[in-house]
VOPA-295088 format. One line per 3 residues: number of its first residue (from 1); for each residue x, y, z of C-alpha. Coordinates in steps of 0.25 Angstrom, whole numbers, padded with zeros to 4 digits. Layout:
# residues N
NUM) X/Y/Z ~ ...
***
This chain:
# residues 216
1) 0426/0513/0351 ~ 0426/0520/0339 ~ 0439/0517/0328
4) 0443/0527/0317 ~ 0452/0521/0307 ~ 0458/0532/0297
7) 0462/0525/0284 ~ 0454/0514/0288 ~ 0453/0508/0273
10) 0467/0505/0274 ~ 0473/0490/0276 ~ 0475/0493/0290
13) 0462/0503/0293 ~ 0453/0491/0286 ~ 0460/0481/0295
16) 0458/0489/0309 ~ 0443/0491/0305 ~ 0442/0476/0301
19) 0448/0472/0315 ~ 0443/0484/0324 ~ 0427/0486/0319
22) 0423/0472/0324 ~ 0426/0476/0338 ~ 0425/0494/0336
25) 0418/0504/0329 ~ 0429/0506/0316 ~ 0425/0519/0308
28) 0435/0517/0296 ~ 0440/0530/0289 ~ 0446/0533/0276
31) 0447/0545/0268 ~ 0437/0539/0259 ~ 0425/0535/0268
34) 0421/0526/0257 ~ 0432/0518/0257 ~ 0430/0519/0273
37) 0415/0513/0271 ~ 0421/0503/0259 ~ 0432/0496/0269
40) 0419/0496/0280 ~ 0411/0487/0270 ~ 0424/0479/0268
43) 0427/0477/0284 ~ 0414/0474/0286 ~ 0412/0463/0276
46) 0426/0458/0281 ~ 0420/0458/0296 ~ 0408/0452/0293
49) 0412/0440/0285 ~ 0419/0435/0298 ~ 0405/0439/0306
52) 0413/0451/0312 ~ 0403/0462/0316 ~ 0410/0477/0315
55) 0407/0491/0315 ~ 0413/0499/0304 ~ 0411/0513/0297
58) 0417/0519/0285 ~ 0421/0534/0285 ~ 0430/0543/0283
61) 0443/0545/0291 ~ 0439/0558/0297 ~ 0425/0552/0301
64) 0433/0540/0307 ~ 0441/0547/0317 ~ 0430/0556/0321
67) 0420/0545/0324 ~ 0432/0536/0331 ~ 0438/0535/0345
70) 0449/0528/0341 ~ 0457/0531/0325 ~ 0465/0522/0319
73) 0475/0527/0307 ~ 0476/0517/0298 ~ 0484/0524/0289
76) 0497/0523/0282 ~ 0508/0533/0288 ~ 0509/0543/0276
79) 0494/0546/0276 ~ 0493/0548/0291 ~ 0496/0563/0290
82) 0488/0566/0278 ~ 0479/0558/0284 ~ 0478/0564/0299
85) 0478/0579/0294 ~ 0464/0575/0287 ~ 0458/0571/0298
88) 0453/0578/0312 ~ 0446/0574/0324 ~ 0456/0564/0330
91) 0455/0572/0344 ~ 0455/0563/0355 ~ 0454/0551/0348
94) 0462/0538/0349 ~ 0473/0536/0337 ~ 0479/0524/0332
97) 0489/0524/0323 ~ 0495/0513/0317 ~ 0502/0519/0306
100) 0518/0516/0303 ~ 0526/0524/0296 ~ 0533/0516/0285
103) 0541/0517/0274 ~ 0546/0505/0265 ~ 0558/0504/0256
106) 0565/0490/0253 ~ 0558/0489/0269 ~ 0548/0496/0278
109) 0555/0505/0288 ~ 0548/0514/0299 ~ 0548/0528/0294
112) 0541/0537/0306 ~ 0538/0553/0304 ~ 0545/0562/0313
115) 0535/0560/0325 ~ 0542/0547/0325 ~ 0532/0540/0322
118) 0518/0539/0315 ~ 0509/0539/0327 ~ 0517/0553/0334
121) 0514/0558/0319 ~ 0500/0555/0322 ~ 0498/0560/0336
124) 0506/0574/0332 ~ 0495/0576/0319 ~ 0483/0572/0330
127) 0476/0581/0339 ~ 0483/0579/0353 ~ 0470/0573/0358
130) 0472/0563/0347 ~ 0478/0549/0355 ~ 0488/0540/0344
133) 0491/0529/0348 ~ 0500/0520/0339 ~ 0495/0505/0338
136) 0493/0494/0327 ~ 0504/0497/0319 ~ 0510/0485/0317
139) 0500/0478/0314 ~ 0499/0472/0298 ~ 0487/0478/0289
142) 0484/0463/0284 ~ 0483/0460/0298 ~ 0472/0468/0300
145) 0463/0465/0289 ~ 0465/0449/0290 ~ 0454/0449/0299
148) 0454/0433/0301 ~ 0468/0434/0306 ~ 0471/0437/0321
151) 0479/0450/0323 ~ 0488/0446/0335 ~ 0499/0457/0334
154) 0505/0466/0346 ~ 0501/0480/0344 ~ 0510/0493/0350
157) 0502/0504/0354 ~ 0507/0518/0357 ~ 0500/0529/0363
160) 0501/0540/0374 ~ 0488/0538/0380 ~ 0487/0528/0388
163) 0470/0528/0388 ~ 0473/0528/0371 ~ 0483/0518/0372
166) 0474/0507/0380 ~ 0463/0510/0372 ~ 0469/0506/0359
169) 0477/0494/0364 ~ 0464/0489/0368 ~ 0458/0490/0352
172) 0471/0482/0349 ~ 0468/0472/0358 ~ 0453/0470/0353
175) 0460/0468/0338 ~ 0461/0453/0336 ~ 0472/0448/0343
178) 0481/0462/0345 ~ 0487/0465/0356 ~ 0491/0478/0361
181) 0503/0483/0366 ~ 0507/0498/0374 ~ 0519/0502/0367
184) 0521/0515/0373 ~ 0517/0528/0370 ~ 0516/0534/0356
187) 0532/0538/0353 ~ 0534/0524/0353 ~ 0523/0522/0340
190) 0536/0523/0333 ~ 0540/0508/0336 ~ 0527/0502/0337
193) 0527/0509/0321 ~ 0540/0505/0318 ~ 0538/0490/0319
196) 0529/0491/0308 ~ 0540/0491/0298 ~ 0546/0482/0305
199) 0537/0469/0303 ~ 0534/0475/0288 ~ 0549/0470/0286
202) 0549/0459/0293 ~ 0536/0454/0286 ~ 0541/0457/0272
205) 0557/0452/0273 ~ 0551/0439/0280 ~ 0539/0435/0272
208) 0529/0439/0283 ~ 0516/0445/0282 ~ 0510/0453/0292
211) 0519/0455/0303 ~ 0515/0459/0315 ~ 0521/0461/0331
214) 0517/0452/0344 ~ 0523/0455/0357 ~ 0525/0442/0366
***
């Protein structure tokens, strides 16, 4: 299987190639294919120094959606539009969004567009063929990059497809220790989003880093 990530320079887009390429094709996009091909060299090196072989390629973002099965946004909320009216080709493909729509003041609240929510933003902007689902969200960018660290968070997914929905609980389950959980279909993106805030608080007015969720 063949993973896009779109903004996949990012914190969070280097941390999913890091963890992912080992195991998948990762094609990492970015506006700028050679900040793309730069975070590549960077992953690699990362991988290879703990004798982890991986399959990386730097491009840009349209090239990684057309070359993937499956896209990943690993993009901050306020560039997603921008972003997605850029970009075509997303036509029967698998999309994953992990983005939470938040704002901060004296703390982080959960400030979703009127879809409801950023993954029905995304769906309504996508070619109806287009499947999003909603997974990852809460899990920390630090997280994904501390490659000698076990990631053994519970992860929500939302989708409408059943097909989609399975196949993307089983790329969670092959990521260190994550566990996928069904969490409905896509309407409910808007809790699984709004918990991020929620351990951003908790982290910050309780001297804790990286919070993340486990259900037991």
């Amino acid at each position: 299987m063949k993973i896009g990530i779109v903004g996949g320079t990012g914190e969070i887009g280097e941390g999913m190639a890091l963890r992912l390429s080992p195991k998948y094709d990762v094609i990492v996009g970015s506006r700028e294919e050679t900040k793309a091909i730069a975070t590549c060299d960077a992953c690699r090196a990362s991988l290879e120094e703990r004798d982890l072989a991986c399959n990386l390629l730097g491009v840009t973002n349209q090239r990684a959606i057309d070359e993937a099965d499956v896209v990943i946004l690993a993009i901050p909320f306020r560039h997603v539009a921008p972003t997605l009216k850029t970009l075509t080709g997303f036509e029967d493909k698998i999309v994953i969004s992990p983005v939470n729509p938040i704002e901060r003041t004296t703390y982080f609240y959960y400030a979703p567009p009127p879809e409801g929510s950023a993954a029905m933003m995304i769906k309504g902007m996508l070619p109806e063929s287009a499947i999003v689902c909603a997974a990852f969200n809460n899990v920390a960018a630090n997280k994904w990059r501390a490659l000698d660290e076990v990631l053994d968070y519970s992860v929500a997914v939302c989708c409408d497809d059943d097909g989609a929905k399975r196949t993307v609980m089983d790329l969670v389950n092959s990521v260190s220790s994550l566990r996928a959980y069904d969490a409905g279909p896509l309407h409910a993106a808007s809790i699984v989003e709004s918990l991020t805030p929620l351990l951003l608080n908790i982290a910050r007015f309780n001297g804790m880093k990286d919070v993340g969720v486990r259900f037991v």
